[in-house]
C-alpha positions as semicolon CSV with decimal commas, in nm:
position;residue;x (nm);y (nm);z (nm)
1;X;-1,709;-9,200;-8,644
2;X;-1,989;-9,475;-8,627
3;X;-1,753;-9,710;-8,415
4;X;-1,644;-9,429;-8,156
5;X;-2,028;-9,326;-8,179
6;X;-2,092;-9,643;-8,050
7;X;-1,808;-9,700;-7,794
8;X;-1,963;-9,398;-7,620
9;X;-2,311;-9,539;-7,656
10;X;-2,210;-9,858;-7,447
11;X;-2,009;-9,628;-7,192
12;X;-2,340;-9,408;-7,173
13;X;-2,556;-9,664;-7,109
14;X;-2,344;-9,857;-6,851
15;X;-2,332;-9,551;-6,646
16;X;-1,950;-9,517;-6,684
17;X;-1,786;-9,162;-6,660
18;X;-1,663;-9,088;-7,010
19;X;-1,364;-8,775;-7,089
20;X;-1,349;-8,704;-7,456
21;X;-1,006;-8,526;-7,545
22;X;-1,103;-8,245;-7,781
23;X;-1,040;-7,907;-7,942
24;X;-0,669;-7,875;-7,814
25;X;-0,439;-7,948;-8,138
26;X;-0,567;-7,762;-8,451
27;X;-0,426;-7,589;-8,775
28;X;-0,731;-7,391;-8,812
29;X;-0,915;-7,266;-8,500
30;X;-1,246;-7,346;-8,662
31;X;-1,142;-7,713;-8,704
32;X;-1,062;-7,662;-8,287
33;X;-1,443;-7,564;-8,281
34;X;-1,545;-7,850;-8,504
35;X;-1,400;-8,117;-8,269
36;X;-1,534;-7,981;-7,967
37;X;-1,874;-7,938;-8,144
38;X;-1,858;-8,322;-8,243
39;X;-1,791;-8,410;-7,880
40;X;-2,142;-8,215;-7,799
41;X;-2,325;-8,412;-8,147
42;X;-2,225;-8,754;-7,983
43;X;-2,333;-8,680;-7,663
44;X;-2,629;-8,545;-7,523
45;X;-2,539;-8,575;-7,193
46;X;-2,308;-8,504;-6,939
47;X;-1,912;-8,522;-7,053
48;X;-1,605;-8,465;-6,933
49;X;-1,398;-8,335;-7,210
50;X;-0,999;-8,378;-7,202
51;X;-0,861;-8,011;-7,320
52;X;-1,127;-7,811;-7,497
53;X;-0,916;-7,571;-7,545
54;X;-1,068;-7,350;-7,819
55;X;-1,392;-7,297;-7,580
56;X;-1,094;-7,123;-7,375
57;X;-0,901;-6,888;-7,642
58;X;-1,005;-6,543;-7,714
59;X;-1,068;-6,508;-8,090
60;X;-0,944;-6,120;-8,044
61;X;-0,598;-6,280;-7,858
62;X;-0,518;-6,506;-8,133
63;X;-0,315;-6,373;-8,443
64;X;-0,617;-6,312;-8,616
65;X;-0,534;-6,069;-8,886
66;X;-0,167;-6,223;-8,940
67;X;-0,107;-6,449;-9,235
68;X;-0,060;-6,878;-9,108
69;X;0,027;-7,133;-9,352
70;X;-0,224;-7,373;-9,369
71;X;-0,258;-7,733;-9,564
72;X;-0,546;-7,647;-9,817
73;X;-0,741;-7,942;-9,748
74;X;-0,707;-7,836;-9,345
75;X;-0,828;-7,554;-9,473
76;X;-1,143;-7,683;-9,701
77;X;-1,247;-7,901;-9,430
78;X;-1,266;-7,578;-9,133
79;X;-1,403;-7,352;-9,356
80;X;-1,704;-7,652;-9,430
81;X;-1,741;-7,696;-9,061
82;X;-1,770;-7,363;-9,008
83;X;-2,036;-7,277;-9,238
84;X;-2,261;-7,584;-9,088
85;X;-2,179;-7,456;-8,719
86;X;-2,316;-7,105;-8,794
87;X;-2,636;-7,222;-8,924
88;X;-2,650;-7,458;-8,651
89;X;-2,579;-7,172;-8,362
90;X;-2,833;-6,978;-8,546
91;X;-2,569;-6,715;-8,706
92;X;-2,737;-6,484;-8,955
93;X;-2,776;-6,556;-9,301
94;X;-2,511;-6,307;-9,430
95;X;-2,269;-6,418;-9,213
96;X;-2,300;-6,780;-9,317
97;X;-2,279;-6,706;-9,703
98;X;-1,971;-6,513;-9,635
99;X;-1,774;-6,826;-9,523
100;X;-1,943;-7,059;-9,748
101;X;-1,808;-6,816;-10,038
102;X;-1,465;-6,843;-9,843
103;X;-1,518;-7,182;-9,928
104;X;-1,614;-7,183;-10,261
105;X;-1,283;-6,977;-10,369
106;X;-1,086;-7,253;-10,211
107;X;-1,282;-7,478;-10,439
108;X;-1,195;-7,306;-10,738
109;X;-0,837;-7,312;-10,601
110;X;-0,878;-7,719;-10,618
111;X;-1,061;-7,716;-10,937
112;X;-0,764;-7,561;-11,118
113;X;-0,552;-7,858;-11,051
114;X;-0,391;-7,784;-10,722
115;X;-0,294;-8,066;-10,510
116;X;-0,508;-8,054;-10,156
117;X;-0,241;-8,150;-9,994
118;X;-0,031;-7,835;-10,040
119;X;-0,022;-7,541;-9,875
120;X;-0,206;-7,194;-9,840
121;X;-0,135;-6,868;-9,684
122;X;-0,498;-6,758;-9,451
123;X;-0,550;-6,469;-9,296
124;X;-0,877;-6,449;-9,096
125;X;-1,038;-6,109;-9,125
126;X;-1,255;-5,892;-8,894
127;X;-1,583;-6,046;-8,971
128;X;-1,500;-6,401;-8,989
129;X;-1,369;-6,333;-8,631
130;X;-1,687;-6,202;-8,564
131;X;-1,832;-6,490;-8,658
132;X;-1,620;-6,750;-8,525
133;X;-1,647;-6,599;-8,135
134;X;-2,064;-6,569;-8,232
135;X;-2,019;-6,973;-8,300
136;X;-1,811;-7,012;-7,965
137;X;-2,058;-6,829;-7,739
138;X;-2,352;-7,051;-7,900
139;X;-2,109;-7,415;-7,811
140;X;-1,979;-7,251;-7,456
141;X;-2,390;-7,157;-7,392
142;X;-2,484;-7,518;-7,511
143;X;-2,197;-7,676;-7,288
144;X;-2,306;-7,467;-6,972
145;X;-2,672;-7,604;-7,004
146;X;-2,532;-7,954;-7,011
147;X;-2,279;-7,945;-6,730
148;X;-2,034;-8,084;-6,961
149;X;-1,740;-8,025;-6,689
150;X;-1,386;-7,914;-6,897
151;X;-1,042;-8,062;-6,788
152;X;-0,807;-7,798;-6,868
153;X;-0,391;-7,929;-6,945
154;X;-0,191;-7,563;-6,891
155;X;0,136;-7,699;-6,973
156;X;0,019;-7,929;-7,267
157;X;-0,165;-7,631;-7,366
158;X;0,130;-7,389;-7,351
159;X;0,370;-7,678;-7,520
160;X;0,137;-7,789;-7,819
161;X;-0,049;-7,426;-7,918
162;X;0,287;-7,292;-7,840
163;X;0,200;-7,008;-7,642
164;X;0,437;-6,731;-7,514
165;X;0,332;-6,778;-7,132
166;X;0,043;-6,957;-6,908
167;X;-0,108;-6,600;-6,888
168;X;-0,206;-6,711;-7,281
169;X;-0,327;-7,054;-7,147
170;X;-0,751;-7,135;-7,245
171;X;-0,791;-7,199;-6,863
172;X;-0,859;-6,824;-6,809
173;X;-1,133;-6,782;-7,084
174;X;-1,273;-7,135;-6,960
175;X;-1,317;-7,014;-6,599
176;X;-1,431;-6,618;-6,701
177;X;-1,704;-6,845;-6,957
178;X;-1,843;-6,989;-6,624
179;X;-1,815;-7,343;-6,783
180;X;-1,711;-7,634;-6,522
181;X;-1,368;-7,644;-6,483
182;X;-1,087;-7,882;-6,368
183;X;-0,720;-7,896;-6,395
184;X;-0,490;-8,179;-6,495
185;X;-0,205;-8,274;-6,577
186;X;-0,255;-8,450;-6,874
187;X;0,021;-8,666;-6,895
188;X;0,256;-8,559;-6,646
189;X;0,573;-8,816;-6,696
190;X;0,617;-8,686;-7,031
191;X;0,521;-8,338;-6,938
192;X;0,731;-8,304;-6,609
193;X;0,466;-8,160;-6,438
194;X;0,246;-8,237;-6,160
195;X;-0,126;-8,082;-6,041
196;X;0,047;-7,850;-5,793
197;X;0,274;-7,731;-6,058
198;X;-0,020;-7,625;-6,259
199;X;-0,166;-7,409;-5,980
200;X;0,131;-7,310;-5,881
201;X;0,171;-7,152;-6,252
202;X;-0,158;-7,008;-6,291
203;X;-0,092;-6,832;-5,979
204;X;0,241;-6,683;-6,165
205;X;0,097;-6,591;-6,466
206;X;-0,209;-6,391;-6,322
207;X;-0,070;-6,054;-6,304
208;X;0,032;-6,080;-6,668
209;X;-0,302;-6,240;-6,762
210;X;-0,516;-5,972;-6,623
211;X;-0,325;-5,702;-6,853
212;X;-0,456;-5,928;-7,151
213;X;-0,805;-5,878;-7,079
214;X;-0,917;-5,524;-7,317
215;X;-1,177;-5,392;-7,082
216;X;-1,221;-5,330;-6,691
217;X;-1,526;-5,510;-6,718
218;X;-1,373;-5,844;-6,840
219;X;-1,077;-5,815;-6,625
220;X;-1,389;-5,799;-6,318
221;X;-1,531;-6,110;-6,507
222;X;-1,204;-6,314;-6,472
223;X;-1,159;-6,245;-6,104
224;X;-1,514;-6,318;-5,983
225;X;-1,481;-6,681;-6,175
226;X;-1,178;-6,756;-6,048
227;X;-1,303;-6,659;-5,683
228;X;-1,600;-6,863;-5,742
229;X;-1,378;-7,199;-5,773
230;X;-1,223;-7,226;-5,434
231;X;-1,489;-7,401;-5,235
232;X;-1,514;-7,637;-5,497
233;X;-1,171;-7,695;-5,569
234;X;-1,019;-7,941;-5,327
235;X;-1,303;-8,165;-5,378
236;X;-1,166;-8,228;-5,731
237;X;-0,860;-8,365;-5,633
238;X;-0,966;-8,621;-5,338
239;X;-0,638;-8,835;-5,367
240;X;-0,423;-8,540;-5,293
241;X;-0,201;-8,554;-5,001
242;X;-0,291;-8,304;-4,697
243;X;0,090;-8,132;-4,821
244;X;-0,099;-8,150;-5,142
245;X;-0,389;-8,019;-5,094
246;X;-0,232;-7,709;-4,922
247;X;0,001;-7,601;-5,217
248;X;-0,275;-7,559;-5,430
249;X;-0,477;-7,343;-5,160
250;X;-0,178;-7,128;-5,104
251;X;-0,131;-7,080;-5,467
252;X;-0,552;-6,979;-5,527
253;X;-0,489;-6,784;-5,209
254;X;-0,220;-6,586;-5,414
255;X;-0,451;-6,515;-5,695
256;X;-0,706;-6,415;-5,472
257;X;-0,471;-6,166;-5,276
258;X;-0,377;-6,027;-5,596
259;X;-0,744;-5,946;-5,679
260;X;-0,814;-5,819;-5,364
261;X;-0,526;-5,569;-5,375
262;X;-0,670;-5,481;-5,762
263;X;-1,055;-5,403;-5,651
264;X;-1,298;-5,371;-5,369
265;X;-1,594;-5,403;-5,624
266;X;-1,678;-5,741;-5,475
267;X;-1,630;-5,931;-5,182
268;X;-1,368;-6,179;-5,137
269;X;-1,451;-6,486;-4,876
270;X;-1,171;-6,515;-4,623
């Protein structure tokens, strides 16, 4: 930690643009949070952060409530993370001594003379989903007031979470958060998969995302943040071709009819 501390340090003070990859490959979705909250410790100022993905996911969309297996050491070290993010997002008291007693079971578990390396069944309850989206709210909040601008990987997303569709994909909760986002590609050689395919998916999938969303209110959320991104998205991708360029318009153009055809409760620029 002290050497990448420092590697940012230099990059920071020689004024060069810095992406942190971050909160995207996970066993626990608090140790997602953990990264991402890292990536906010180290820097105090403007980031670009590779992924991010946990800002993105909807606690209340994961399989919260179903039993994962977990490495109990994986699961020591999110459960110890999580107990120093809620006091640090301000969570109350209660809340905080419920995971640090989450903890201190698992410690017992070691104590007895199980290996850390083995296994555990979790199952995340009600409350300590309650208290994990709490914790996310605080981090997206602290991200917004730093213009820390999110690149967002749909298909590396969709391959390494192994979601069922890109209607599951973080972009969506990124965008309805109002945090600054970008699309990429990631690593599109090994992905197959280039920037227009990305928008060209989202546009796809955002029928089926909108039936995700639980009330009318968040669905009206989505759409206004993804209608607030076209005049700002071509000037994210300034080496795109003018052929380019257009497939990604026509594709936010067939979002946007889509939403138009779903509500007249705002006003959609032409």
């Amino acid at each position: 930690m002290y050497l990448f501390r420092k590697m940012i340090e230099v990059a920071i003070s020689s004024r060069r643009p810095i992406t942190i990859h971050a909160g995207e490959d996970f066993y626990d979705p608090w140790q997602g949070l953990a990264r991402v909250f890292a990536v906010k410790e180290l820097c105090d100022k403007t980031v670009r952060i590779g992924h991010g993905s946990i800002l993105g996911i909807n606690p209340y969309l994961l399989k919260w409530g179903q039993t994962f297996i977990c490495p109990l050491w994986s699961r020591m070290e999110a459960l110890d993370q999580a107990s120093r993010m809620a006091e640090k997002a301000g969570v109350d008291s209660e809340s905080v001594g419920f995971i640090k007693d989450l903890l201190d079971d698992l410690l017992q578990v070691k104590g007895s003379g199980i290996e850390t390396r083995l296994n555990v069944a979790v199952n995340h309850d009600e409350q300590e989903r309650t208290i994990f989206n709490s914790v996310q709210q605080w981090l997206i909040a602290e991200f917004n007031c730093c213009k820390a601008v999110i690149e967002s990987n749909p298909t590396s997303n969709l391959r390494v979470l192994g979601l069922p569709s890109y209607a599951w994909v973080p972009f969506w909760g990124l965008v309805a958060s109002e945090l600054q986002v970008i699309l990429g590609t990631d690593n599109p050689g090994a992905l197959e998969t280039t920037i227009e395919d990305e928008y060209t998916r989202l546009a796809s999938a955002f029928e089926e995302r909108i039936t995700l969303e639980k009330t009318f209110e968040e669905r009206i959320t989505l759409e206004k943040a993804i209608v607030s991104l076209r005049p700002r998205i071509l000037d994210r991708y300034p080496k795109l071709t003018d052929a380019g360029h257009k497939v990604i318009m026509d594709h936010w153009r067939i979002i946007e009819k889509l939403i138009r055809k779903r509500t007249y409760r705002f006003a959609i620029p032409t």
